[in-house]
N, C-alpha and C positions, 0 to 999 in steps of 0.2 A: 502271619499274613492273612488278609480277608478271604472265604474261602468266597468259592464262586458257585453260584448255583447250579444244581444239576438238571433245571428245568427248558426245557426247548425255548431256546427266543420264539420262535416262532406264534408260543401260543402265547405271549405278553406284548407283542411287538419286537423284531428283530428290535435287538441291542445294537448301536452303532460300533465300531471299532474304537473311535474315539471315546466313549466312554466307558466300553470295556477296560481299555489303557488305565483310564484317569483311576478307575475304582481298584486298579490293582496296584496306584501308584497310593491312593491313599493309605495303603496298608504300610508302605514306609515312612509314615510318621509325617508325609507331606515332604522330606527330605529331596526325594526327586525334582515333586511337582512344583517345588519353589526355585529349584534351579532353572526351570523349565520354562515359570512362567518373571522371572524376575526381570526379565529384558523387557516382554511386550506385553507380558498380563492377559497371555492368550495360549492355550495350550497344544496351536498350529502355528510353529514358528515357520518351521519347513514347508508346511504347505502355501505359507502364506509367501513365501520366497518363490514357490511354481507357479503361483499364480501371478508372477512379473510384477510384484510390487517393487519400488525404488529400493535401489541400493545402498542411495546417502551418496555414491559415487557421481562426479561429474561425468557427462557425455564426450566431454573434450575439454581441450585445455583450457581455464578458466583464467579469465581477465580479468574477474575480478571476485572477492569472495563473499563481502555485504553487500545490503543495500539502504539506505536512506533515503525514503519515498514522503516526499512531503507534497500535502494536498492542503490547497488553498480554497476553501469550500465555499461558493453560492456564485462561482465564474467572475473571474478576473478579467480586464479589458486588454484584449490586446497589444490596443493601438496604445493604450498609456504604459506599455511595459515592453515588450520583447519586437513591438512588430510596430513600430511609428509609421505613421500615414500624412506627411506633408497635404497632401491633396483635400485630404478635410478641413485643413484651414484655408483653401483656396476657394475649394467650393462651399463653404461651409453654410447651411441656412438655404440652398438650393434643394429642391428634388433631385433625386438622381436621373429623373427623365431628362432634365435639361443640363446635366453636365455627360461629358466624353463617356461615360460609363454605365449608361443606362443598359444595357444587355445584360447587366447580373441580374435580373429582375427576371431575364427572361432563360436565365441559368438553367440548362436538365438539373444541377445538381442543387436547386431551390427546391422541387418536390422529391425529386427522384432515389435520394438515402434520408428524405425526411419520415419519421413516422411519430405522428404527434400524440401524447397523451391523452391533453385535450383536444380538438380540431379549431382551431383558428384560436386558440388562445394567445400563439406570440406572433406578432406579424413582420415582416421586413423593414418597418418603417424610415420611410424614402427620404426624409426631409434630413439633410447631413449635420452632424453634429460634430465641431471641430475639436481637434485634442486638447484636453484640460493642463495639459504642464507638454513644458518642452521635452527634446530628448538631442541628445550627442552623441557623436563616435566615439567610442572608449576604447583603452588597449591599445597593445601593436596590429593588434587583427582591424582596428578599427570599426566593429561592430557598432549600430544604432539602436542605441536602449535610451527609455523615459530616467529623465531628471527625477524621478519616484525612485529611482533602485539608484541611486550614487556608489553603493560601496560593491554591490553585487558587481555594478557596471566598473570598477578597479579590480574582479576577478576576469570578468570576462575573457581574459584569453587563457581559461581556466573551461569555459563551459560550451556546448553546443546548443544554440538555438534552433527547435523543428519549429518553423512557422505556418505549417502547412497541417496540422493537425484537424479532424473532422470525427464529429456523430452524429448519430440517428435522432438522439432525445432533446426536443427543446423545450423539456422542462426537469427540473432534479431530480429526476430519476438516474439522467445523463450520471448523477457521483456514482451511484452504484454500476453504471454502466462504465462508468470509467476505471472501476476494478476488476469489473468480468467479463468485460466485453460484450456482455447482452443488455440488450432491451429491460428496463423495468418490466414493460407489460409480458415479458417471458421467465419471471420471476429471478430468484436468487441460484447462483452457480459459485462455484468456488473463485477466491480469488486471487491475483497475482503473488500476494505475499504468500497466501497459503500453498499454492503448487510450488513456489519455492522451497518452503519447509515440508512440502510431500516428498520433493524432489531430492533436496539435499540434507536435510535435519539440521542438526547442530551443531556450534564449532564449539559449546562448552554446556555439557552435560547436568552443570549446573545454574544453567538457566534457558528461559524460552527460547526459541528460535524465531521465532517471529512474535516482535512487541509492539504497544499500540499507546503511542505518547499522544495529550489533548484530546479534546471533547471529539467523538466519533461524531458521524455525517447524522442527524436527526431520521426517526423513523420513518418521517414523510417522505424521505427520499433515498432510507435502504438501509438504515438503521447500520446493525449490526453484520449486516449480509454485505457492509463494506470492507469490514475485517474478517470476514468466516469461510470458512471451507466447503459449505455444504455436504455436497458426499464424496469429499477426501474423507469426511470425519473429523469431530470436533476437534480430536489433540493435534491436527491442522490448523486450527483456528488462530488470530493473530489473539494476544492475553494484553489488556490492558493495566497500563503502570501508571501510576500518582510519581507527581516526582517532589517526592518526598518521602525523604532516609528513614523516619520514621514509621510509614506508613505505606510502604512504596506498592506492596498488595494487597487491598482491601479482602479482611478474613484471613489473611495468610498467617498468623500470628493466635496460638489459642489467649495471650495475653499474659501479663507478667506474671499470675500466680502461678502457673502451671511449672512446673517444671522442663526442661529440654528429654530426659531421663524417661519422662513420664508420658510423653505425649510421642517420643518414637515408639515408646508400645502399644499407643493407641496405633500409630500410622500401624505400627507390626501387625496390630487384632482389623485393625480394618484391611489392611492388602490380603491377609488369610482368608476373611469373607467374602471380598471383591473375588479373589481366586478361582473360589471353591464356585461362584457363580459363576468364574469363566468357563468352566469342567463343562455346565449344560448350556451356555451359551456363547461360544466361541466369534458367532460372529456379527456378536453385539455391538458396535462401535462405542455409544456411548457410555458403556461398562469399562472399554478397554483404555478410553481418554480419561473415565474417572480414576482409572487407577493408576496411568501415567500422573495424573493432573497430581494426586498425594504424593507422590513420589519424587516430579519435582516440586512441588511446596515446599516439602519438609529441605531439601537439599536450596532451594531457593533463599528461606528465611535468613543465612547469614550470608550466602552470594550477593543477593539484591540488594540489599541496604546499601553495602560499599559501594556498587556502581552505582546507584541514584546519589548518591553523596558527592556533591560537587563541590564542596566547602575543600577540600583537600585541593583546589585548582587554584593557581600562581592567581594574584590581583591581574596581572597583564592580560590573563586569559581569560579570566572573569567578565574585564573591560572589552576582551574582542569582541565577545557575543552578547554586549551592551547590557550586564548585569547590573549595570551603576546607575542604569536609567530606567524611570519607570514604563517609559512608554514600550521599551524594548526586552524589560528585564521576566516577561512570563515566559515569552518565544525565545529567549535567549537561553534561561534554564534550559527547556525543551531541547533545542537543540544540541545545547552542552551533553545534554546526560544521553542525546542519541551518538552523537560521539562514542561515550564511556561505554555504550552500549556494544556498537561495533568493536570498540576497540576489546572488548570482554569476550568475542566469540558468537554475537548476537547476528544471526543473519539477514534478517529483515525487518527494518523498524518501519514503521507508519506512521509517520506526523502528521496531524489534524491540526489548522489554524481555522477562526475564520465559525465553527460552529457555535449556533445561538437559538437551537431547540427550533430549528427553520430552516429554512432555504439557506442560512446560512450569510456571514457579513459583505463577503466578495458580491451578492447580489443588488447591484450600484443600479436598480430602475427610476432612480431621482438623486440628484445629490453625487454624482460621481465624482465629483471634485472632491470634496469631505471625505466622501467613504477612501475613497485610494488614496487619497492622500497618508493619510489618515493609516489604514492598514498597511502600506508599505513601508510605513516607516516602521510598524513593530515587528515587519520581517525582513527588510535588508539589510540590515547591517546581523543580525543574527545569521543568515544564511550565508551573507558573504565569511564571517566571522569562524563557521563551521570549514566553511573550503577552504580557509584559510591556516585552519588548527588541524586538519585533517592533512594537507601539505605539509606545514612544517614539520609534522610527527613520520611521515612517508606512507601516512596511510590514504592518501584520495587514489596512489593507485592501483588500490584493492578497494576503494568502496564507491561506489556509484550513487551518486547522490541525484536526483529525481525531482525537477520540481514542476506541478502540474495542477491542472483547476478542470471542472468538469465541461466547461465550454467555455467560448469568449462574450464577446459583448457587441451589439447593432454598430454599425456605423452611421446608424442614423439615429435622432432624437429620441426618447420616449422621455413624459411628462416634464418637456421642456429641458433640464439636466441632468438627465440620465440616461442609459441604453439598456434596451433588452437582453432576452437569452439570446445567442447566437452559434446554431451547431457547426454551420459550414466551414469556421475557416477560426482556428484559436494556436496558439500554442505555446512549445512546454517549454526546459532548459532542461541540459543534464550536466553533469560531470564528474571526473574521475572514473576509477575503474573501466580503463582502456578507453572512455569516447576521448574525442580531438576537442582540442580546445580552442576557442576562437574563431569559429564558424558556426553561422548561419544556412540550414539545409532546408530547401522549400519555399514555398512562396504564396503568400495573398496577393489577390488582384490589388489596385492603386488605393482603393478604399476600405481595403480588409476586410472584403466583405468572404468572397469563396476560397477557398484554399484550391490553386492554382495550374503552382508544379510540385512534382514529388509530393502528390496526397498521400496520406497516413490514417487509416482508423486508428482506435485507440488502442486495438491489442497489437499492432504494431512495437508500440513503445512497450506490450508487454514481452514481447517476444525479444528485443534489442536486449534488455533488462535479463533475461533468461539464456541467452547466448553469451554475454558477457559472463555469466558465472558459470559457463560450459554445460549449460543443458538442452536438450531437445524437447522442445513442447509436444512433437509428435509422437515420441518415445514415452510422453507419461500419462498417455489414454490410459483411459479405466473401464477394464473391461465390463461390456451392457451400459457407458454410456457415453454413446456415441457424441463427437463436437463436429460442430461445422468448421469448415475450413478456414472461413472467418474468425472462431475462435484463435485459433493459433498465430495469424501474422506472419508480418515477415521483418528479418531483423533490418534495423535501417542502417545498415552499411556504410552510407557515405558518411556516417557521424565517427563509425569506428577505426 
């Protein structure tokens, strides 16, 4: 054993207890300190269990166990999808001074949760702009959805529409505020995926808990801080997947020369080293995600391939999620392999449509006709496709599938054919994992312009989202850093 010096701490600097331990552990050949630290790559498992970190346990009984959170990036138009407005074909080409509904202009809730990025960069614009495609009752529930979503709208009594959704940003900052509930101009905070995977961990050891399918949100409007954790700490973070079998983790792979043999001993020489730097820096975070992060690699490289591998899937099931077409066949993969995902044990995936190193495709300020046309056709029959492959297998009613845009769209003009950002009054669809199916909860005024009845911020729908999988968002404060009450939400009830 290493002896231990007979010199007074006092005159080198008190010795910590903790690294008194470690150096008496290293005299057993590391035998200990690898049992010690093989779980968390930290040599305070226990302390870190006083100090109220998550359990991995639900808070209560959970409705649902995934989630599929798909975000349709640069704001989607309301009125052409979830929330049809007659009225703007009646009044259409008027001010709104001179039709029945001139008081949203003079709306508290026009300045009063607005807080602009730029100051008067997006404005109300009054002059009405009528809806570009029709829309029909669909389903037994009889809901009204845009001729844009056909197949979604043969799910429909499959899904809950909140139409009464509202934020602060009316400009793309709104995506990043749509994963963490704050303000751009209050920088990056953790976000929904990630307190889930702080919350609950993983249902298969052998892969992420939180994955991150298609092009994330552009830096201009939160980059990376739409998938990341902040100060949960990185091995929080949501890990982006290529979907492809071949390549499905960029770097994950040292490449065909190497051996399998050969490169678990590098993983062995590098977790020793990561280790032995856990000993003086225990509460390093980013030390303890890199060594989580080799640990699942190495265990990922034969997992991952098979679930991104969707060639193994019936032609029938190929055709649901419109792999036979091109116009549907990127978003269709996608959401195939979020499926496989879930159905692998994977807790939170994050689908991105819609990114173009910008504000993103949904953002229709000329041309909305083209543009949505256009984009919803490479995601409805995919989506529907998903609720429908997720049903027949019995899995929608454990996985909650989430679809959502970072705000809606004017009801009035902008440059002739198109509509602006609009925070007041947007909204999302959900379904499976315990929500109702076939109702609509909330309400825009006649023109979609303010969100009504049963307003919702956006951590609302995060808090719904975290109640279904039986967690308490109050329960997983971190201590020193305090959230505003805002942060948390409240679940929306009348959906579940």
């Amino acid at each position: 054993m290493k002896s231990i010096p007979a010199t007074n701490p006092a005159s080198h600097g008190a010795a910590s207890r903790r690294t008194f331990l470690s150096d008496i552990g290293m005299g057993f050949t590391g035998l200990a300190l690898g049992a010690m630290l093989q779980r968390d790559g930290i040599v305070r498992a226990s302390e870190s269990a006083a100090a109220g970190l998550p359990s991995g346990l639900a808070h209560m009984t959970p409705k649902a166990k995934s989630v599929i959170w798909i975000f349709l990036v640069g704001g989607m138009s309301q009125m052409e999808s979830f929330d049809p407005k007659p009225a703007l074909n009646k009044y259409a080409g008027m001010s709104v001074d001179e039709t029945p509904f001139k008081s949203v202009l003079d709306s508290p809730y026009l300045k009063k949760n607005l807080r602009e990025f730029i100051p008067g960069l997006h404005q109300a614009h009054p002059k009405l702009y009528p809806m570009q495609i029709g829309h029909s009752r669909r389903g037994q529930s009889g809901l009204d959805v845009s001729d844009w979503w056909p197949h979604l709208g043969n799910m429909i009594d499959d899904v809950a529409i909140v139409r009464s959704m509202w934020t602060t940003d009316n400009n793309h900052g709104a995506q990043l505020q749509f994963h963490t509930g704050r303000h751009a101009l209050e920088g990056q905070f953790p976000t929904i995926g990630s307190w889930v995977n702080y919350g609950l961990g993983t249902l298969n050891e052998n892969l992420p808990s939180f994955c991150v399918i298609g092009t994330p949100i552009a830096d201009c409007c939160g980059g990376l801080g739409a998938h990341g954790a902040n100060y949960l700490g990185p091995e929080h973070a949501g890990i982006h997947l290529n979907v492809d079998p071949a390549n499905p983790l960029p770097f994950a792979t040292p490449g065909s020369e190497v051996y399998r043999e050969e490169q678990q001993s590098e993983f062995e020489l590098l977790g020793r080293l990561n280790r032995l730097s856990a000993i003086e820096y225990p509460d390093d975070p980013a030390l303890k995600a890199r060594i989580k992060s080799y640990e699942l690699a190495f265990r990922m490289q034969s997992a991952l391939p098979n679930v991104i591998n969707f060639s193994a899937e019936t032609a029938s099931t190929q055709e649901m999620y419109g792999l036979n077409q091109d116009p549907t066949k990127t978003f269709g993969q996608q959401c195939l392999v979020a499926r496989r995902l879930v159905e692998s044990g994977v807790r939170f995936v994050q689908l991105f449509h819609g990114s173009n190193g910008g504000a993103g495709s949904w953002d229709a300020h000329s041309g909305l006709k083209s543009n949505h046309s256009t984009l919803c056709k490479q995601v409805d029959q995919p989506i529907a496709g998903l609720l429908r492959d997720l049903k027949e297998r019995g899995l929608l009613e454990e996985t909650l599938v989430v679809i959502g845009t970072e705000f809606g769209r004017t009801p009035g003009f902008q440059n002739s054919d198109g509509r602006d950002h609009h925070p007041y009054g947007f909204s999302v669809a959900l379904a499976g994992g315990g929500i109702k199916g076939g109702i609509a909860h909330g309400a825009t005024d006649e023109i979609g312009f303010h969100a009504v009845e049963d307003r919702h911020y956006v951590t609302d729908l995060h808090a719904t989202v975290m109640h279904q999988l039986g967690l308490d968002a109050r329960r997983l404060e971190v201590p020193g850093r305090k959230r505003l009450d805002l942060d948390y939400g409240q679940p929306i009830h009348a959906i579940l």
